[in-house]
N, C-alpha and C positions, 0 to 999 in steps of 0.2 A: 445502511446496507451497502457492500462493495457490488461494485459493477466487476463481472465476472472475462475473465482474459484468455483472447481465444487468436489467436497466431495462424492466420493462414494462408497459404501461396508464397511458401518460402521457397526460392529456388535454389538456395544454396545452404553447403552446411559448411561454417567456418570452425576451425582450431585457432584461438584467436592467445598469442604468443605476447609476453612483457617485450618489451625494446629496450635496449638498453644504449646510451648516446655512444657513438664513435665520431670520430674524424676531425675535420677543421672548418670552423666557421669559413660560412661561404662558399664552402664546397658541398655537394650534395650527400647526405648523407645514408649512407647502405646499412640496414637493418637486419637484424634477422629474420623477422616474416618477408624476407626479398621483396620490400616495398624499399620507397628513397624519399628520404625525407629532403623538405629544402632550408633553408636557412631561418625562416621565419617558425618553422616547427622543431627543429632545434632549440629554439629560446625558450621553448615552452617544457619540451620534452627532457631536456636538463634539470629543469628544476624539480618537476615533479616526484615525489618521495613516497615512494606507500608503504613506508614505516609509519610514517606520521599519519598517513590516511588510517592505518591499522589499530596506532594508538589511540586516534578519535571513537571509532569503533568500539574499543575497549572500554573504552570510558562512559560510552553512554547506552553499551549493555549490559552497564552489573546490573540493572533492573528492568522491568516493563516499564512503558510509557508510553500508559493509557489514557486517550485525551481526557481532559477536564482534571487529571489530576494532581495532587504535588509533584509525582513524579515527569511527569511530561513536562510540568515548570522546570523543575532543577534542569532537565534538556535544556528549555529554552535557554535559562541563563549561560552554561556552558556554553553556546551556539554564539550567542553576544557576545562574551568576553571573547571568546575563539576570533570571531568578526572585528572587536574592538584591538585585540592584540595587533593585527593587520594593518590596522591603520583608518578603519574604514567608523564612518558615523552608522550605529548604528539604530533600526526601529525595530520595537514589539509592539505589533499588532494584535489589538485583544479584538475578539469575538464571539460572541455567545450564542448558542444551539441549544434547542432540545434534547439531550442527551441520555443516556443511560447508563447507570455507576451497575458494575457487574458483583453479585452477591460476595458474601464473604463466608458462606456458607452452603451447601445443596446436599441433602441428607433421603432416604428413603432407606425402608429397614423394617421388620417385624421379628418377632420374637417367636415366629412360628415358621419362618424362610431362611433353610440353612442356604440358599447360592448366595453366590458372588452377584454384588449390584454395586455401578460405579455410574450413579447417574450426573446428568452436567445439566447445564441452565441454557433456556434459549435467550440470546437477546430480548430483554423487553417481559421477560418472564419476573414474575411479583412475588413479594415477600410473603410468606404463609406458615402457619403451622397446621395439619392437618389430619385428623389422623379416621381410617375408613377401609371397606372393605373395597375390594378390586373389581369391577366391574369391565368384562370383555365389549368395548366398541367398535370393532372392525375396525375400518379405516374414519372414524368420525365423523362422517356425511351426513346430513341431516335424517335421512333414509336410514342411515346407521343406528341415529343415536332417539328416533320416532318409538320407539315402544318400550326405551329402557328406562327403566327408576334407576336414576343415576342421584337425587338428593341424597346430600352428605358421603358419599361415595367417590371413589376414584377410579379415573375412567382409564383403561389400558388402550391405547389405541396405534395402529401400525401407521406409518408414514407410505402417504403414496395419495394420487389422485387429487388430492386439494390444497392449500399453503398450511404449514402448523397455526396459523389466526385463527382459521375458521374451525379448526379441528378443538383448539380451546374453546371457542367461542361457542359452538354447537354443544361441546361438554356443559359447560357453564350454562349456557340457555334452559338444562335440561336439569340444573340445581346440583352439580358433579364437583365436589370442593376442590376435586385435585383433579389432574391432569396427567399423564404419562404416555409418554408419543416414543416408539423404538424404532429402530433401523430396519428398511426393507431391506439392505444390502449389508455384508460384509465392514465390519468394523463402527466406529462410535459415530454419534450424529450429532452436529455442529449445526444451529441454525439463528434465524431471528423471528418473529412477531412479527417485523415490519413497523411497529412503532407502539408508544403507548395505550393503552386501552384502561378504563375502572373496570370493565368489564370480565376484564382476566382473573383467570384462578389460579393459583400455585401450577403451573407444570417441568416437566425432567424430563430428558431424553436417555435411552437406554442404547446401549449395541443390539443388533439383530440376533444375537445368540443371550443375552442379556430377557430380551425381551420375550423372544421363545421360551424358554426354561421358564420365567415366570407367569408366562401364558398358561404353559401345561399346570403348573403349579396351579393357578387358580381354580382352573378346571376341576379339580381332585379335591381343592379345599376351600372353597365358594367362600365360607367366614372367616378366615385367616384376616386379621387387622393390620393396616400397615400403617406406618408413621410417614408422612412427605413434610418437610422443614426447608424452605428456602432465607436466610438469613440476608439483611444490608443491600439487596435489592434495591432502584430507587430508580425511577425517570422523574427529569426533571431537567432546568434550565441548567447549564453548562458553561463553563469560559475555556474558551482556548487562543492558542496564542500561533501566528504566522513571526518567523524574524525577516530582515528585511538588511542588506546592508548594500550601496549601490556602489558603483565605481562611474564616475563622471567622465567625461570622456577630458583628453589630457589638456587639448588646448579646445574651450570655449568657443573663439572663433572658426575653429574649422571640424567642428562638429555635423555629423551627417544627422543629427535630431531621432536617428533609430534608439530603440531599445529592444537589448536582450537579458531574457529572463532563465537563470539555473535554477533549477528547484528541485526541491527533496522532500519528505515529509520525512518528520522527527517523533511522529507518535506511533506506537505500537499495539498489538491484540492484547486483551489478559492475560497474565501467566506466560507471556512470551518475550526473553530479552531484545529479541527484534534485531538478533546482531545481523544478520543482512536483509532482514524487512523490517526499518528501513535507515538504521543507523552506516548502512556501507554509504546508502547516496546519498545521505546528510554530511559525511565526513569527506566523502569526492567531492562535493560542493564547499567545504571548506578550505580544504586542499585548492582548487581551483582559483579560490579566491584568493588565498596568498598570493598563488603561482601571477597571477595574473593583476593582482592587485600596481605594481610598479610597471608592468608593460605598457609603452605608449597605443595609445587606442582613443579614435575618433569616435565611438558609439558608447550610448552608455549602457553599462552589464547589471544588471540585477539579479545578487543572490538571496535568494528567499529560500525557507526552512517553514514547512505549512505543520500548522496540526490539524487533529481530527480527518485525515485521511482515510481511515479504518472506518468512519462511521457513516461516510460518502462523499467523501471528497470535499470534506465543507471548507478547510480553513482554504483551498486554494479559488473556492468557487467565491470567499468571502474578500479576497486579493484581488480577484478578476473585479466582480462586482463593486472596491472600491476602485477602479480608475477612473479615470475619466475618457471623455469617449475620442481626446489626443493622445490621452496614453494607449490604447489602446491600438489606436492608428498607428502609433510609431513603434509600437511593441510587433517587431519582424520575426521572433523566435522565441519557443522555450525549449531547452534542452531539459526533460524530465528524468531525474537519475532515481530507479525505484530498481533494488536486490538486484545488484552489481557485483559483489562477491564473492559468493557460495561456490566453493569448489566441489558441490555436489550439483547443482545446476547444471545446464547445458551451455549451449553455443550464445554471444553474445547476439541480438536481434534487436531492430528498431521499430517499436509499433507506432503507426498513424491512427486517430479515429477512423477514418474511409480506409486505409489503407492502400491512400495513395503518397508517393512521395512529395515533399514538398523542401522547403529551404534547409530545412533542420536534417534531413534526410542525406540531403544531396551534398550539402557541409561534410557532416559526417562522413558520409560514404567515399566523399574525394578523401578524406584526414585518413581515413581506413585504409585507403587503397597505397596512399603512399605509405602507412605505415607499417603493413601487414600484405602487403603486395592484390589484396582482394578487398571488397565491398561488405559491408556488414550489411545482410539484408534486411529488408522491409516485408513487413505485415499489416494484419490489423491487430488492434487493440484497444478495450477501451474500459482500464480497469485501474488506472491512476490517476496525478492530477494534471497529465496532460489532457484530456477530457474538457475541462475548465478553460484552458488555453481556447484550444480546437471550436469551442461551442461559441467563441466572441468572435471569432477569423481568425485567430494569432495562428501561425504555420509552429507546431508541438509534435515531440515524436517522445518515445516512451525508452527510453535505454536499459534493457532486461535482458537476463540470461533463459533460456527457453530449451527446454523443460524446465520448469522451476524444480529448486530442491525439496527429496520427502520431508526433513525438518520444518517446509511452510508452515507458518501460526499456530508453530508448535512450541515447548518450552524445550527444546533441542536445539532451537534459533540460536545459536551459540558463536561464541569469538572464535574458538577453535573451528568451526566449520569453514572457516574465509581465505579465500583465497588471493594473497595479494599481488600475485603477476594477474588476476584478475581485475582488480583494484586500479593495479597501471595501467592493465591495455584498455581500460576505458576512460581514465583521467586522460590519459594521451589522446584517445580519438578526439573525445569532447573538447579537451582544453587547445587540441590546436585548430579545432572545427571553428569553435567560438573566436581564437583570436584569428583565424583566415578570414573570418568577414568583417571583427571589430577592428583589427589594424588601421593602422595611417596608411593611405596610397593605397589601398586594395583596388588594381583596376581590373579585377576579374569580378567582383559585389555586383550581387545579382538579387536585391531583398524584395524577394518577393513576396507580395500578401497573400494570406488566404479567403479564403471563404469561412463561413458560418456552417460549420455540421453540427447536427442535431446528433443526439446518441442513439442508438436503435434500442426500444423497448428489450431487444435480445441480450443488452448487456448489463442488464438489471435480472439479478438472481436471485435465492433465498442462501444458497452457500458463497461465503464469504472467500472466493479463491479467485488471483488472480488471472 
């Protein structure tokens, strides 16, 4: 289940503008977001190329990539070689979850119902073939589903009032072979279970007009038989993979013992090529690595590429959980890069879990201001794998464009949708955020720790939206 992303007490709305390098090393340089950059954001800002950021994008949206599957591997490898071409040693970090492999089929249909039915599967929804009359349950309450003869039947039930679990669950208690839950509101319905159950019976989600139309319909023909077929379903144990590629700090002995973490996840929803959720911050994280790979720097940087973020943030809570409790300590930031992109998005924003600022913020927000002459402002947020960070002490900020685009986890997620003067004004902030603190001689490093927040039960949802 994603934790659900909610931005709020933004005081500012930015136009947030590509840069493009002018002038003479050493001399200050004037931008066109009328910010000034200084010599050591220059090194950074030079290099960076969001052509190259654009054709990583390209590359690892011809498909979905769905954790646990071949295709989220072929990511991974791409991500290593990309890592390995740099220079850098790099790890795959395998890890295994309980997971869920999403059907390869989801079918309802009668020989007696001329509408339109475009049903979809909830997360954690079971294989079945099934076939039965329709049975009216209100909203599937226990109250609801008390007097009905629901064996070998399929129960129509409206979403509202309780989670989709117990609305199967109450079906099924009551002998209902199949399941059908439709929208209270305007447009298709997207959910999950919550997790596996034996307990489950075949169920589909309808649209609100969907489920209307064959509400009435039943009504009028009480025995009309329907077919439900959900096909390749499967929960079950999982592997997914984290990459990992570090940069050491350049001289040994005058190393500050910090670490900083870039991160991105590389897996994506069903049916969605994920080209800005989340192949844009997997490939700004690439990008950044070159850029910064031969820069002298006293701290060490750690770029990681997490999977299974879609299914709750595992593969970064599985990174977190292997440190040790020095790495940890000395882990002063993670710059979180999640749908950076999208030229259908809004203003670029940085969410905290409290949303209060912290190192990663305040980094930023100076790199901004010289960049773009203003501060990319701070929210909350707690719906990526900064979360993970945030919940050990590490100081984690979330780097998103806000209003998210209507394409979200959708199979419109597309290459064409991406904007790459987006792509630069946020490799830029980040890349001269991160080397402003990891430089040699920084006598302005200020690494401050955080605290331990917990996540509030409110950023735990049933719909999957940032």
């Amino acid at each position: 289940m994603k934790r659900i992303f909610s931005l709020l007490a933004i005081s500012a709305v930015l136009t947030l503008s590509a840069v493009s390098p002018a002038g003479v090393l050493g001399q200050p340089l004037v931008v066109t977001g009328q910010g000034t950059l200084d010599p050591f954001d220059r090194k950074i800002v030079k290099k960076i190329d969001a052509e190259q950021i654009y054709n990583h994008i390209g590359h690892l949206s011809e498909e979905p990539r769905v954790a646990g599957t071949e295709q989220e591997y072929r990511a991974v490898e791409y991500i290593q070689e990309e890592f390995d071409s740099y220079g850098y040693e790099t790890e795959i970090q395998p890890f295994t979850y309980i997971g869920y492999t999403a059907p390869d089929l989801v079918e309802l249909s009668s020989v007696d119902y001329a509408g339109e039915l475009n049903p979809s599967y909830f997360t954690y929804s079971v294989s079945g073939d099934v076939s039965g009359e329709i049975i009216k349950a209100g909203l599937g309450t226990e109250e609801d589903v008390s007097e009905l003869e629901l064996t070998g039947k399929i129960a129509l039930i409206q979403r509202g009032e309780i989670s989709f679990a117990e609305k199967v669950l109450n079906a099924a208690g009551k002998g209902a072979a199949g399941v059908i839950i439709y929208n209270n509101s305007e447009g298709t319905l997207n959910g999950t279970l919550g997790g596996a159950s034996d307990d489950y019976v075949p169920a589909v989600s309808l649209s609100q007009a969907e489920g209307e139309e064959l509400s009435a319909f039943v009504e009028s023909n009480p025995s009309a038989v329907f077919n439900l077929n959900i096909e390749g379903a499967e929960a079950g144990q999982h592997t997914s993979h984290n990459v990992i590629a570090t940069k050491y700090p350049t001289n040994e002995n005058k190393s500050t013992d910090e670490i900083i973490v870039v991160g991105s996840h590389h897996d994506s929803v069903a049916g969605a090529p994920g080209a800005n959720d989340d192949a844009s911050g997997v490939s700004v994280t690439l990008e950044l690595a070159r850029v910064l790979k031969n820069m002298p720097t006293d701290t060490e940087i750690r770029f990681v590429t997490f999977g299974a973020e879609e299914l709750g943030l595992i593969g970064s809570y599985h990174y977190v959980d292997s440190l040790s409790e020095d790495e940890i300590e000395r882990t002063i930031a993670n710059f979180n890069l999640d749908m950076v992109g999208s030229r259908d998005a809004g203003d670029l924003v940085m969410a905290t879990l409290d949303g209060e600022e912290n190192l990663v913020t305040e980094l930023a927000q100076a790199s901004s201001e010289r960049l773009n002459g203003e501060a990319t402002p701070v929210g909350r947020g707690g719906s990526s794998d900064h979360v993970s960070f945030a919940e050990a002490g590490i100081p984690a900020a979330l780097f998103i464009h806000s209003p998210t685009e209507p394409w979200y986890h959708s199979p419109e997620d597309t290459i064409d949708k991406i904007s790459k003067e987006k792509l630069q004004d946020v490799a830029e902030i980040a890349g001269t955020a991160i080397y402003d603190q990891a430089r040699f001689n920084n006598q302005n490093r200020n690494p401050k720790k955080g605290t331990k927040i917990k996540a509030a039960p409110a950023e735990y949802h049933e719909q999957l939206i940032k």
